[in-house]
C-alpha positions in Angstrom: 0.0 0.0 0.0 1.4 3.3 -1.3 0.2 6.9 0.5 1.4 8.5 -2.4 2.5 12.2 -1.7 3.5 11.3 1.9 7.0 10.2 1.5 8.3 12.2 3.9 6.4 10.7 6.9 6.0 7.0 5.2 7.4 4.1 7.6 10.9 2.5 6.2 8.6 -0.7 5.1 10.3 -3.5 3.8 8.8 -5.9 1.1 8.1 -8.1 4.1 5.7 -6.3 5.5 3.6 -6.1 2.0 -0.4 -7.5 2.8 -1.2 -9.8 0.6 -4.7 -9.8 -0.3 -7.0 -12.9 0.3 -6.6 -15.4 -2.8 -9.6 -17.5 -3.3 -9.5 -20.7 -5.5 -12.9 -22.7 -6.6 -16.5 -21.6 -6.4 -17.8 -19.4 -3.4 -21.1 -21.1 -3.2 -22.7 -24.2 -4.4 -25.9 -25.3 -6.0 -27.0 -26.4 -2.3 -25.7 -22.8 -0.5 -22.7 -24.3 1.0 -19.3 -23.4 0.5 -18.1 -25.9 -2.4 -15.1 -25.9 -3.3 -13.3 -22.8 -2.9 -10.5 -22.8 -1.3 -7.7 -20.2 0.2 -4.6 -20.0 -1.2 -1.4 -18.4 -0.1 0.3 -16.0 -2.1 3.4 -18.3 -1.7 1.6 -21.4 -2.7 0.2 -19.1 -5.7 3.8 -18.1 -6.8 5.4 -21.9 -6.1 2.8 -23.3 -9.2 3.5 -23.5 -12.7 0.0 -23.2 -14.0 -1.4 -20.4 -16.3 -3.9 -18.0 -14.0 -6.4 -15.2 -14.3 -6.3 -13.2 -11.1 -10.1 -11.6 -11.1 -10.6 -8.9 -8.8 -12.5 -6.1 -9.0 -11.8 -2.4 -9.5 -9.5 -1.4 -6.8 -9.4 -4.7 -5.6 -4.7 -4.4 -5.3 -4.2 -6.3 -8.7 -1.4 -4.4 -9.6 0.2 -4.1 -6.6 0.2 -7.6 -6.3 1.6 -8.3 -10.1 4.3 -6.1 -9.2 4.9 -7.8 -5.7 4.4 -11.2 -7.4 7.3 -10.5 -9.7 9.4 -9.3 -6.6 8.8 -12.6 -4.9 9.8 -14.9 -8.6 12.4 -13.5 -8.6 13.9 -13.1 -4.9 11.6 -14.9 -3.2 13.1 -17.5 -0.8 11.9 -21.2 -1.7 10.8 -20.4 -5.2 12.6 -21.4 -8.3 14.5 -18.1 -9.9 12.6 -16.7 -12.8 12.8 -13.4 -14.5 9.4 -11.8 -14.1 8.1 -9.6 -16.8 4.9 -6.9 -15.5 3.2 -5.8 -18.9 0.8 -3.6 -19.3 -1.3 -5.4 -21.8 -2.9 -1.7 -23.3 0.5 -1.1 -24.9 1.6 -4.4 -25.5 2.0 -5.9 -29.1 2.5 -9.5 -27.8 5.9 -10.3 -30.3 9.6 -10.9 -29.5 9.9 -6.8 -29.9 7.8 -6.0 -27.3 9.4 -8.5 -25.1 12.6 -6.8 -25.5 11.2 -3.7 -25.2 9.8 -4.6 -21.7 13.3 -6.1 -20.5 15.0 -3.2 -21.5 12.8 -1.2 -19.6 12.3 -2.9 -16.3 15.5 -4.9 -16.5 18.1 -2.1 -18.7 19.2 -5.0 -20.7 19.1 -5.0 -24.3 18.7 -7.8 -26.4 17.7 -8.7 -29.9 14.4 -9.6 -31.4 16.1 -13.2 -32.1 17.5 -12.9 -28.8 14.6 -12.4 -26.4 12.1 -15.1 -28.6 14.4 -17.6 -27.6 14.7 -16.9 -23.9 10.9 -16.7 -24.4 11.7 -20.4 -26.2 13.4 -21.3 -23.1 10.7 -21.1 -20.1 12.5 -18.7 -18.2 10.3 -16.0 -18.3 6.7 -15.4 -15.8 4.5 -12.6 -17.8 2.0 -10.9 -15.7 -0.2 -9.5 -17.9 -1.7 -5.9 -16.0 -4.5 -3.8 -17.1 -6.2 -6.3 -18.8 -9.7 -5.3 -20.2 -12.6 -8.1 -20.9 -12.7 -8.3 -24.0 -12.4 -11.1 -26.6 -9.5 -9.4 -28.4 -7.3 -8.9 -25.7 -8.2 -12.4 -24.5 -7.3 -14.4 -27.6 -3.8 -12.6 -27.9 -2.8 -13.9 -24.5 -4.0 -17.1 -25.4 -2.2 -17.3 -28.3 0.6 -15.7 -26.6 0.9 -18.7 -24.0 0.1 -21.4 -26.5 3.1 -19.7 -28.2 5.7 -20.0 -25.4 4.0 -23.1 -22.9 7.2 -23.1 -21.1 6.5 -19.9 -19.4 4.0 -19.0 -17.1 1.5 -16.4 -17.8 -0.2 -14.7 -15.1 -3.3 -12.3 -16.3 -4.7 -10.1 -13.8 -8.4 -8.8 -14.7 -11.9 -7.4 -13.3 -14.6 -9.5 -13.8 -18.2 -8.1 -15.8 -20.6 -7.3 -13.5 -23.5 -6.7 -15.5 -24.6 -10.1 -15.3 -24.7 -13.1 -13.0 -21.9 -14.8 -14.6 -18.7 -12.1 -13.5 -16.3 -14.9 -15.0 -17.9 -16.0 -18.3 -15.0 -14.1 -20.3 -12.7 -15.8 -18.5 -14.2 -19.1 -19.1 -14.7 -19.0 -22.7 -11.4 -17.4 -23.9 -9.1 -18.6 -21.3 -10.2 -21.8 -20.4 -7.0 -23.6 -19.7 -6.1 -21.0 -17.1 -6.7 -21.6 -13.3 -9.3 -18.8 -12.0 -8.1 -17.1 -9.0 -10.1 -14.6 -7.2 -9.3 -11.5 -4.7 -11.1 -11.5 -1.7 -12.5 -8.5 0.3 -9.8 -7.6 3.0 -10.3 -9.4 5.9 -10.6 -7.9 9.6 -6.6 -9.0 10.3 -5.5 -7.7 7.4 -6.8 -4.2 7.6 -5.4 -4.7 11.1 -1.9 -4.8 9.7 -2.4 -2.5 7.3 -3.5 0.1 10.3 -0.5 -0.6 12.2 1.9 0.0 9.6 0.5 3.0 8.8 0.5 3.9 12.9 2.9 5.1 15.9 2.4 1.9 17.2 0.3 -1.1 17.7 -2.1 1.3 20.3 -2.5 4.0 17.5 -2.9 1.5 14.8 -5.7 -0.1 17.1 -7.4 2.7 17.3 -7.1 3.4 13.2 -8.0 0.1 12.9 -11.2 0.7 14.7 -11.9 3.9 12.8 -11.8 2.7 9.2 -13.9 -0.9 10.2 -16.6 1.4 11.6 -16.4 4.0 8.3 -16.6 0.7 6.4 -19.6 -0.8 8.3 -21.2 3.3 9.0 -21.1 4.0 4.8 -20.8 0.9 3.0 -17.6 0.8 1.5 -15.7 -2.3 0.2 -13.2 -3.4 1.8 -10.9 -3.2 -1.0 -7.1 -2.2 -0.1 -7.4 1.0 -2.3 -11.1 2.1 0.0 -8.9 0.8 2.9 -5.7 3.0 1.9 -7.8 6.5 1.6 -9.7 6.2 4.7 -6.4 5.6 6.5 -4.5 8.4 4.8 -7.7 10.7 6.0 -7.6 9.4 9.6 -3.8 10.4 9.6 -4.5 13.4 7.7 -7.0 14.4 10.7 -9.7 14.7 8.3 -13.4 14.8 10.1 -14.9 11.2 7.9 -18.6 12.1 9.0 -20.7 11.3 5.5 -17.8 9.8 3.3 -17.7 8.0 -0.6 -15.0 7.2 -2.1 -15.2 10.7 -4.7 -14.6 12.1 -1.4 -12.0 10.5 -0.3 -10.2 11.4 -3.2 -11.2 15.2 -3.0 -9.4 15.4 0.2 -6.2 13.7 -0.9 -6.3 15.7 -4.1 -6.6 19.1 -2.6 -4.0 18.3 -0.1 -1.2 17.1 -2.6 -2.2 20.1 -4.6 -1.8 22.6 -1.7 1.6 21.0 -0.7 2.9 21.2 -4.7 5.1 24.4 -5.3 5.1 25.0 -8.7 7.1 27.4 -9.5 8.3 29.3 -12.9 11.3 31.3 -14.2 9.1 34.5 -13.2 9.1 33.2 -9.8 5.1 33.1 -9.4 3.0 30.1 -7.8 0.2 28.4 -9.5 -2.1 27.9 -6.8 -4.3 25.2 -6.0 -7.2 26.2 -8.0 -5.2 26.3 -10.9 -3.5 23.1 -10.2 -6.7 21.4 -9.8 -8.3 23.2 -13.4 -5.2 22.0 -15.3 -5.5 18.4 -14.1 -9.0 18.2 -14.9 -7.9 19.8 -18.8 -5.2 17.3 -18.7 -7.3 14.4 -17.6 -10.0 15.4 -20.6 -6.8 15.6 -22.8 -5.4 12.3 -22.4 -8.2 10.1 -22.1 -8.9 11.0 -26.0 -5.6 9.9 -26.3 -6.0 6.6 -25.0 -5.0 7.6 -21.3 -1.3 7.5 -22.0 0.7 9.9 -23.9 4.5 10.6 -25.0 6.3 13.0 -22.7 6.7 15.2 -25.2 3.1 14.9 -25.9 1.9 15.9 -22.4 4.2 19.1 -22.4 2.9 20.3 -25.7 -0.8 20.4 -24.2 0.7 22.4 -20.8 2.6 24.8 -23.2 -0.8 25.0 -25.4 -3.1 25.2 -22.3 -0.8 28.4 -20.1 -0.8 30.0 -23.3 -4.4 30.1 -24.3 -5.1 30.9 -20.2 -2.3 34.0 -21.0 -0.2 32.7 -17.6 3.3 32.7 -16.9 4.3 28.8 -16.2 6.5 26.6 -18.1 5.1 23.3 -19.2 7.7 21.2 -18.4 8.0 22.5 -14.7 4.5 21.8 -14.3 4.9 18.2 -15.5 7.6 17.0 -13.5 5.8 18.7 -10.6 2.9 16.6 -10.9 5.2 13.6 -11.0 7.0 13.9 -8.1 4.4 14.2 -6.2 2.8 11.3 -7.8 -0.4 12.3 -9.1 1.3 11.5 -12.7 3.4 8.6 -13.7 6.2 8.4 -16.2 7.3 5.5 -17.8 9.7 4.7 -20.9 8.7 8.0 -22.6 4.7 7.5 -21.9 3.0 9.7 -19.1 -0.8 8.6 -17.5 -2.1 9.4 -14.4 -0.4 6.8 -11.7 -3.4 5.7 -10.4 -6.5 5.4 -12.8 -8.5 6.1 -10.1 -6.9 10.0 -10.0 -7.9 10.1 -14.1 -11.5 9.5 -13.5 -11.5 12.0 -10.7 -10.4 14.6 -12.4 -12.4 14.1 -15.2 -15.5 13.8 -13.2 -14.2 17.4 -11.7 -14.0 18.2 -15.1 -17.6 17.5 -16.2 -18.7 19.0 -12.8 -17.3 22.7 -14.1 -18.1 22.0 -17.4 -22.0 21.6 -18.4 -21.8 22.1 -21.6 -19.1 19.1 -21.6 -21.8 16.8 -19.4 -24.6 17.6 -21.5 -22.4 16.0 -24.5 -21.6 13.2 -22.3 -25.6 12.4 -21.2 -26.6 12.5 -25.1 -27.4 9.2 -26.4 -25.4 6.1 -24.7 -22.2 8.8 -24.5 -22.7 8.2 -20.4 -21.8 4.1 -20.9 -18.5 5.0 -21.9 -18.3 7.1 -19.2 -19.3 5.0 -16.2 -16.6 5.6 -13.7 -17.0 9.3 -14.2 -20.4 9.5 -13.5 -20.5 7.7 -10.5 -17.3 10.1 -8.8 -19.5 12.8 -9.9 -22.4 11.9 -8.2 -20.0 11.2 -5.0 -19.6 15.0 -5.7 -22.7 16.9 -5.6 -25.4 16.3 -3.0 -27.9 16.2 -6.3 -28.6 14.4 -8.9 -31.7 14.0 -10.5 -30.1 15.3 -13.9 -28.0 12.2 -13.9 -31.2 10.1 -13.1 -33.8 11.8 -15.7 -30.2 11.1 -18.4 -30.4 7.8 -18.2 -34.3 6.6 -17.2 -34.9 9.0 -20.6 -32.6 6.6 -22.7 -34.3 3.3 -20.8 -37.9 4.6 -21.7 -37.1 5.2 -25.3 -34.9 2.3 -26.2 -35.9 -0.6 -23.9 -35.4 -3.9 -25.5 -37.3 -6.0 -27.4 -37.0 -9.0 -24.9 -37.7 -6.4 -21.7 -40.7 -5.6 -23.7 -42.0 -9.3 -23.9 -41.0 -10.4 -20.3 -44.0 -11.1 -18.3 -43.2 -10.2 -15.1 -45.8 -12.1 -13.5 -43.9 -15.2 -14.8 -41.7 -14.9 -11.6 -44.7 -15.7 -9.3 -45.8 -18.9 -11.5 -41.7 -20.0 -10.4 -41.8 -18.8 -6.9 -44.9 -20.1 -6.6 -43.3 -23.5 -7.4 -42.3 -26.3 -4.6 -39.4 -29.0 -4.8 -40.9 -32.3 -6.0 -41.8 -34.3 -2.3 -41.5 -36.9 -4.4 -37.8 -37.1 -4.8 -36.0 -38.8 -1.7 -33.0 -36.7 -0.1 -31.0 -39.7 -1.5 -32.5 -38.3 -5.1 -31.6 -35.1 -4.6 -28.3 -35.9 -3.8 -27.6 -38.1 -6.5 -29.0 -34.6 -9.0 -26.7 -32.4 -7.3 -24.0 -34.9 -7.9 -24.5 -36.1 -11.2 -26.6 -33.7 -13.3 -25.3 -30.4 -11.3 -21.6 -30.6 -10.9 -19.8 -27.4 -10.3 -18.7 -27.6 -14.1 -22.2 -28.2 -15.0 -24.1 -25.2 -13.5 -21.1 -23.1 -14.4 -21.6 -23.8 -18.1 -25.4 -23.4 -17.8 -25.1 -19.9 -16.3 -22.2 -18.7 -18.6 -23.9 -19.9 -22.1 -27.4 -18.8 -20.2 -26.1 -15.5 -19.1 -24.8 -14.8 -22.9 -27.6 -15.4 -24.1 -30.5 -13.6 -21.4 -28.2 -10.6 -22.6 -27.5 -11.4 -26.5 -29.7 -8.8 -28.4 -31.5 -11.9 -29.2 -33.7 -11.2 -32.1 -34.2 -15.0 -32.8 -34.9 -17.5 -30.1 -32.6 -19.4 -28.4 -34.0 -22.7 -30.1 -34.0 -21.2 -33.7 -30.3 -20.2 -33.2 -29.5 -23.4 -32.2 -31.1 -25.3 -35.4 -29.6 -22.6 -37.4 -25.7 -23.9 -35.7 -27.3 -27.4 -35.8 -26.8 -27.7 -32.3 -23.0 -26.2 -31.7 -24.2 -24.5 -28.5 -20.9 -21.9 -28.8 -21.3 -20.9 -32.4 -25.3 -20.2 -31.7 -24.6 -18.1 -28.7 -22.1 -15.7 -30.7 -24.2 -15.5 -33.9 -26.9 -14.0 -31.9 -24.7 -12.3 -29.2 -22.9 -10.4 -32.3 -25.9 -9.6 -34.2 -26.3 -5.6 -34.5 -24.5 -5.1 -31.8 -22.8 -1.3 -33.4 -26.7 -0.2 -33.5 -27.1 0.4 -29.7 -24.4 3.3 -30.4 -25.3 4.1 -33.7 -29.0 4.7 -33.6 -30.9 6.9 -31.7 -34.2 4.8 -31.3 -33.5 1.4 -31.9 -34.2 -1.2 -29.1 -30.9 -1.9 -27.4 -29.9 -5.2 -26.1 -30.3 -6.2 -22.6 -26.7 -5.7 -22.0 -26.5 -2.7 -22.7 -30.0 -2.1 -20.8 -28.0 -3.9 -17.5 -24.9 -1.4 -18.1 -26.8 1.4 -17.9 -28.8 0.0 -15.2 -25.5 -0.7 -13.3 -24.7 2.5 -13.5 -28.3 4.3 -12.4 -27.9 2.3 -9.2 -24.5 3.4 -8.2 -25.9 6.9 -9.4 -28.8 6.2 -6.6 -26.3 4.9 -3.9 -24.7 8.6 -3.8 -27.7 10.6 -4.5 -28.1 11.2 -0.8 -29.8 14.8 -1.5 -31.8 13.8 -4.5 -35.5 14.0 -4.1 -37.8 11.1 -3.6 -39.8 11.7 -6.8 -36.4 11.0 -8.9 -34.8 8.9 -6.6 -37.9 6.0 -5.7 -39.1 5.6 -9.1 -35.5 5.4 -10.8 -34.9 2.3 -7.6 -37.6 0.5 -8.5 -36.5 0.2 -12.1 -33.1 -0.8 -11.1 -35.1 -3.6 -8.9 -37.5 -4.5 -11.9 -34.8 -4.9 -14.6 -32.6 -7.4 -12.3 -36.3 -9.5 -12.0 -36.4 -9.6 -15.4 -32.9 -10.8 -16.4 -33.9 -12.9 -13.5 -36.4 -14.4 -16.1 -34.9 -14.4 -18.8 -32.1 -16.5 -17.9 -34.2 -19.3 -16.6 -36.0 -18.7 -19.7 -33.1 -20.1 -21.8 -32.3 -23.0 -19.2 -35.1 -25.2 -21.1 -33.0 -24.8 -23.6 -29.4 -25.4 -21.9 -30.9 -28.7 -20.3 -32.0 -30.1 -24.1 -28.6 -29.4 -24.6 -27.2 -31.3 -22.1 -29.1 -34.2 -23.0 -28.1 -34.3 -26.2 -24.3 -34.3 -25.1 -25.1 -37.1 -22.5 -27.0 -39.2 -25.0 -30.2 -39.9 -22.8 -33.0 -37.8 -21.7 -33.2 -36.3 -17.9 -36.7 -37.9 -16.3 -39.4 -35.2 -16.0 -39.2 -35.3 -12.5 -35.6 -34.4 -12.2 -36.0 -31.8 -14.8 -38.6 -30.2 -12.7 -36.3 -30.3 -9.7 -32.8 -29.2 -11.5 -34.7 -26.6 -12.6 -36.3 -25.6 -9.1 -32.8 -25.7 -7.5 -31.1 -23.6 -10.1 -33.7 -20.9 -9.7 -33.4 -20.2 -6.0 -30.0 -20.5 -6.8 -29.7 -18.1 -9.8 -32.2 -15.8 -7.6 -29.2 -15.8 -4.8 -26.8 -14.7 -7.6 -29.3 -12.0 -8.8 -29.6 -10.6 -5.2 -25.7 -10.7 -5.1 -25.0 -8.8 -7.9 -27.7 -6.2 -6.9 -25.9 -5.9 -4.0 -22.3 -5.1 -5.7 -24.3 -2.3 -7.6 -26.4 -0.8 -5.0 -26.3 -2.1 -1.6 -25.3 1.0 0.8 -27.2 2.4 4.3 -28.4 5.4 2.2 -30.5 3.5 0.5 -32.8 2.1 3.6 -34.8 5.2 3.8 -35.9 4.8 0.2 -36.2 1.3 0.2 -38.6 1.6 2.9 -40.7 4.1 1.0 -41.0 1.9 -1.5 -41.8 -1.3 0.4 -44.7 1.2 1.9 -46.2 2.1 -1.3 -47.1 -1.4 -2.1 -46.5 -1.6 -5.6 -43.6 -3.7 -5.6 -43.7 -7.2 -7.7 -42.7 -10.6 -5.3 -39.2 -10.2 -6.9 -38.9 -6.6 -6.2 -39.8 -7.2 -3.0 -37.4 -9.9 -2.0 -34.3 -8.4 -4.2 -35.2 -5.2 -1.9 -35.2 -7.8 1.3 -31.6 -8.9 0.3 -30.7 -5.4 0.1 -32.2 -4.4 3.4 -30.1 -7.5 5.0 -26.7 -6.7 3.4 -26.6 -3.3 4.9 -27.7 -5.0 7.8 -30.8 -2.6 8.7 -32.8 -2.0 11.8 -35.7 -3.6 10.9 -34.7 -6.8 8.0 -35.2 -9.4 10.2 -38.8 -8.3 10.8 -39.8 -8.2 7.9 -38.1 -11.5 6.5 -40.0 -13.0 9.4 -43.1 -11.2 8.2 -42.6 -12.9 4.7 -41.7 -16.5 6.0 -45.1 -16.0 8.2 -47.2 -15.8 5.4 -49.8 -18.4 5.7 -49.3 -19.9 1.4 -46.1 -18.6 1.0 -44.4 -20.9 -1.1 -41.3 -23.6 -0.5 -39.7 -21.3 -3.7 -39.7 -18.1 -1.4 -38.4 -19.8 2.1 -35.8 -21.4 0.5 -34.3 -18.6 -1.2 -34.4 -16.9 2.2 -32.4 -20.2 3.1 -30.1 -19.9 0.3 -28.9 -16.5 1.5 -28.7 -17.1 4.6 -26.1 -19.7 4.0 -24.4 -17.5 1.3 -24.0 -14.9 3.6 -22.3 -16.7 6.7 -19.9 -18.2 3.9 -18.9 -14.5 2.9 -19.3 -12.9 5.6 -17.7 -12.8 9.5 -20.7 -12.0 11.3 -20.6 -10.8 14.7 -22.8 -12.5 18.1 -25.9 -10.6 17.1 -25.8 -10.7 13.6 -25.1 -14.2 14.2 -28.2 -14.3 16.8 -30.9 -12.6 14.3 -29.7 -15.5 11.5 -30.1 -18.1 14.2 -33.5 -16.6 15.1 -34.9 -17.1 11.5 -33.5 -20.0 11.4 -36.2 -20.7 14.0 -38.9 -19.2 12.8 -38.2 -21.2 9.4 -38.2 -24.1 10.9 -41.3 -23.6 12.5 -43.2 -22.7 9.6 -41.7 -25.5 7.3 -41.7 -28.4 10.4 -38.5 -29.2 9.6 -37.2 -32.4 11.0 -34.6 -32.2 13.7 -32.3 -34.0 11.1 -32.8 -31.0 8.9 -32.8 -28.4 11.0 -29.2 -29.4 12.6 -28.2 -30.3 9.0 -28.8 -26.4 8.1 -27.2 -25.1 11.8 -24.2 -27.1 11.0 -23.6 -25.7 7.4 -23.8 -21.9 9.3 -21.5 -22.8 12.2 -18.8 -24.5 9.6 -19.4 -21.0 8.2 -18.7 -19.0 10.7 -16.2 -20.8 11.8 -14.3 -20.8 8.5 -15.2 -16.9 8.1 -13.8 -16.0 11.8 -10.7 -18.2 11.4 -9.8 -16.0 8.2 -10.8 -12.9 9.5 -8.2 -13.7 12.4 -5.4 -13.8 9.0 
């Protein structure tokens, strides 16, 4: 973890004391709610193996810092066999023996021919960690062919998944499936605990940071990622009051204090001051990102030059520059010059759009805002207001919504709620399903081909695609995921795809989650649509598992019974359902949101998957009053088996991912209870459930304690 602008004051830390993020190997939950197969991994253990790997994380989750401190630790590492690590950022990278050299040279000062560096590539002695690396196919299918190229060294990609569906690693699956999939892990308690301590005058200071920034992270929300981590614990040593705090805040405060410490100073012996600082970053940030987000040196000082001139003031360019990169808000590297941290680009772009409407008007025509995401959220973070940002986007979804949204019958998700598991089936049945037809590998290639297609533009039907690819599952999904895809952005009124629908739904939500100030009337209406649109890719992923299970059978040769299709399908809903609420949560869960939430629940209106996706919510941000009213909906005298067990599913899910404290741990206990009362569960049952949760917790607490 790097304070950056703080070097003055920074402990003398040694690569020792690095953190190491949790590494998470294997599926986080299981068809049945329990914990499957993941399992934790040590960095060392990661770094001792010879197999390709994706490290998925998400934004901000320490990917980079721990490429770099992977490469470190190949090549200095006690215990590991010597290798000459190579960190590449795959956005400039050609993926030939000249761009190898030209990495060497620059990490490494060695020079060496193109001949040269192929055949130490040749020879297996090089790792490759590829940083920076987007989703898409492209960039996917060069590293792929880049390790197929040169199988005697390891390759090490590290990634964010796609959250717009319920499938965040289906990328990874289909274009890198020889690669082992390793995940990041939210920080756990001990960690953030070192991290504090480090950072502290001691273990008693760092104690007391420790309990500041776990609080700020419980009070507003936050992940517990080690960049959210590393700002609230520059702000606490800062002495910076953390009362109502997001992370565009967070990185306001750091910004104006490296800018008030910067002393730019000229030839004519005058001071740009932090005003200025601030207004030429946010030019500069709207600069470079046309320019791909990196430019030449040479580059960057020609806009400063251009930009003091057309302001008529007295500073020289290159001062500037080299200002701004010692104190490390820029980055220089080989020639190029970005922002060092992406994070300080989109925060000064969304400053940037925050002085200039003209500029955000531009931005909010159309489906500009998707390629602007990031931006938008920080600005929201920014202003106490936004129902601009809301009517932008809720404008676009009323005018454009897609064809498939249009045709989704949203009381389809009562007729499977409604639905109970077949009381005919033995528990010796069920078990036998789970093993044979619903292996880990199974479900995960139902809900990757099911989530392609639930978000394909899908202008034919799952089943004519498939007699048009005479069966070839793979080439069926891509014919109709790639059909007219270039419309969404080049028309104005065409129905767009639900992908694009669930981007710009991702993004309203996270617009919602910091529109603290923004009035009811904008802010209730524009929730429930978030709510509504995750129902309804809800549906229309367990609309194409008909499908998926025909498909199945046909590569198994023999037909599933009707009674275990009935059933795999049953248990794949409450478990898709739990993903759904899951990946709501990612977008939108946040204690700002329970005053709303309740206003909605109150007006009545809400669908049954509404209501239960706004449950979920209610529960993750651990409100007041969640418990009630899950009890309320378990009390219901026909509720259905479909509805309980989901409430089931997530409770398991949640003492698998979460470390719960006594009376968190109490209130899941209680409905435990009350769940068992309604469903007369067998004692056998009931202790068979307890026991999942206590191997839960226990497994949580003991890695919270790492």
């Amino acid at each position: 973890m790097t304070l950056v602008g703080d070097d003055e004051t920074k402990p003398n830390l040694r690569i020792d004391d690095f953190v190491a993020p949790p590494l998470i190997e294997g599926r986080a939950n299981s068809i049945d709610g329990s914990g499957s197969d993941a399992q934790d991994l040590s960095i060392e253990s990661f770094l001792s193996r010879t197999d390709n790997a994706v490290v998925i994380g998400s934004r901000h989750s320490g990917k980079t810092t721990l490429a770099y401190y992977s490469a470190y630790m190949l090549a200095y590492g006690p215990g590991l066999i010597p290798q000459i690590p190579v960190v590449i950022d795959t956005r400039n990278f050609r993926f030939n023996p000249y761009s190898i050299r030209g990495q060497l040279g620059e990490l490494y000062e060695r020079s060496l021919s193109n001949p040269e560096a192929k055949a130490y590539a040749a020879e297996g002695i090089f790792t490759f960690l590829f940083d920076n690396c987007s989703c898409g196919e492209e960039s996917f299918k060069k590293i792929a062919d880049f390790a197929e190229e040169y199988p005697d060294c390891r390759c090490l990609v590290f990634a964010s998944p796609n959250m717009d569906g319920v499938s965040p690693d289906r990328h990874f699956n289909e274009h890198l499936p020889n690669f082992t999939k390793i995940h990041i892990g939210a920080l756990t308690r001990g960690r953030i605990r070192a991290l504090s301590r480090q950072w502290s005058n001691g273990d008693r200071d760092g104690d007391a940071t420790y309990e500041t920034v776990i609080n700020q992270l419980v009070r507003d929300g936050l992940p517990r990622t080690p960049y959210m981590v590393s700002l609230l614990i520059w702000a606490i040593q800062q002495k910076k009051e953390l009362v109502k705090i997001n992370e565009a805040l967070l990185l306001q405060n750091m910004m104006d204090h490296l800018l008030g410490k910067a002393d730019f100073k000229q030839s004519v012996r005058k001071v740009l001051n932090p005003v200025g600082k601030e207004i030429t970053l946010q030019n500069f940030a709207y600069f470079i990102r046309s320019k791909g987000s990196v430019v030449d040196e040479n580059e960057a000082n020609e806009f400063l030059i251009a930009f003091f001139k057309r302001k008529a003031l007295p500073f020289i360019g290159s001062d500037v520059l080299e200002k701004l990169i010692e104190r490390g808000i820029l980055h220089r590297r080989n020639g190029k010059v970005a922002f060092k941290y992406e994070a300080f680009e989109e925060y000064f772009y969304a400053k940037h759009l925050q002085s200039n409407r003209a500029e955000l008007n531009v931005t909010l025509e159309g489906l500009n805002f998707l390629n602007f995401r990031r931006e938008l959220e920080l600005l929201a973070g920014l202003r106490p207001e936004n129902a601009d940002l809301i009517s932008a986007i809720e404008k676009v979804l009323d005018s454009r919504v897609p064809d498939r949204f249009r045709k989704c019958n949203i009381g389809e998700f009562d007729r499977i709620s409604g639905s109970e598991l077949d009381i005919q089936l033995t528990k010796a049945d069920l078990g036998q399903i789970r093993r044979t037809r619903l292996t880990n590998e199974k479900v995960d290639k139902m809900l990757d081909e099911a989530d392609r297609r639930a978000l394909a533009r899908g202008e034919r039907t799952v089943r004519e695609s498939l007699e048009r690819a005479k069966g070839n599952v793979r080439t069926a999904a891509e014919e109709r995921e790639a059909e007219s895809i270039s419309k969404d952005q080049l028309s104005d009124s065409m129905p767009i795809r639900p992908s694009t629908h669930m981007a710009a739904i991702d993004l309203l939500a996270r617009i919602i989650r910091n529109s603290d100030f923004t009035d009811y009337d904008s802010k209730g209406p524009a929730t429930k649509r978030v709510l509504d649109s995750w129902t309804k890719i809800f549906l229309l992923i367990m609309d194409e598992l008909g499908a998926m299970l025909a498909v199945i059978e046909n590569d198994e040769g023999e037909k599933i019974p009707d009674k275990e299709t009935e059933s795999i399908k049953y248990l794949l809903a409450k478990f898709i359902f739990s993903n759904i609420g899951a990946a709501l949560i990612h977008h939108m869960a946040s204690p700002t949101m329970a005053d709303t939430l309740h206003a909605l629940i109150e007006e009545g209106e809400f669908t049954t998957g509404e209501h239960l996706l706004t449950l979920f919510l209610l529960e993750d941000i651990d409100d007041e009053s969640w418990m009630d009213l899950w009890i309320e909906e378990i009390e219901k005298k026909d509720q259905s088996g479909f509805v309980i067990d989901s409430f089931v599913q997530r409770l398991l899910s949640l003492t698998y991912t979460k470390a719960l404290d006594t009376e968190q741990e109490k209130r899941v206990h209680h409905l435990v209870d009350r769940i068992e009362k309604k469903l007369g569960w067998t004692n056998e049952k009931k202790s068979e459930v307890i026991q999942q949760m206590q191997k839960a917790r226990d497994l949580r607490q003991l890695e919270q304690r790492k």
